[in-house]
C-alpha positions, 0 to 999 in steps of 0.5 A, spaced: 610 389 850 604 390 846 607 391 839 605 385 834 610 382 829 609 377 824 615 372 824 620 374 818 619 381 823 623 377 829 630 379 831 634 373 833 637 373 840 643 368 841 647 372 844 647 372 852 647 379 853 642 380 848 637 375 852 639 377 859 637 384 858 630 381 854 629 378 861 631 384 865 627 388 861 621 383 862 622 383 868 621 391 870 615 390 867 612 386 871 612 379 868 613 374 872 618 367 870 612 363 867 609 369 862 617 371 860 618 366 856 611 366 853 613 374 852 620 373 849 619 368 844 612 371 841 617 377 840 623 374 839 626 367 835 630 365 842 636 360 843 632 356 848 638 352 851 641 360 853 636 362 855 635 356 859 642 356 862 641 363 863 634 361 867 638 355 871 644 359 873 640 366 876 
């Protein structure tokens, strides 16, 4: 993902759809575990405690 936004651009994923399909897109492309939360939250403001559950449950 190389487009660059500024922080009142960031969408806010809270739902866990929404931050699944964020995870498999990532992950489509080639991100590995350790670059896709660094990739997700400088695109997106993340609720950290879904994506963690969401990490620990795959």
């Amino acid at each position: 993902m190389e487009t660059f936004f500024e922080d009142y651009q960031k969408r806010r994923l809270v739902e866990r759809v929404d931050i699944l399909t964020a995870i498999n897109i990532l992950r489509s492309q080639g991100y590995d575990e350790d670059e896709i939360i660094t990739e997700i939250t400088r695109v997106f403001y993340v609720d950290l405690d879904e994506y963690n559950d969401l990490v620990r449950a795959a």
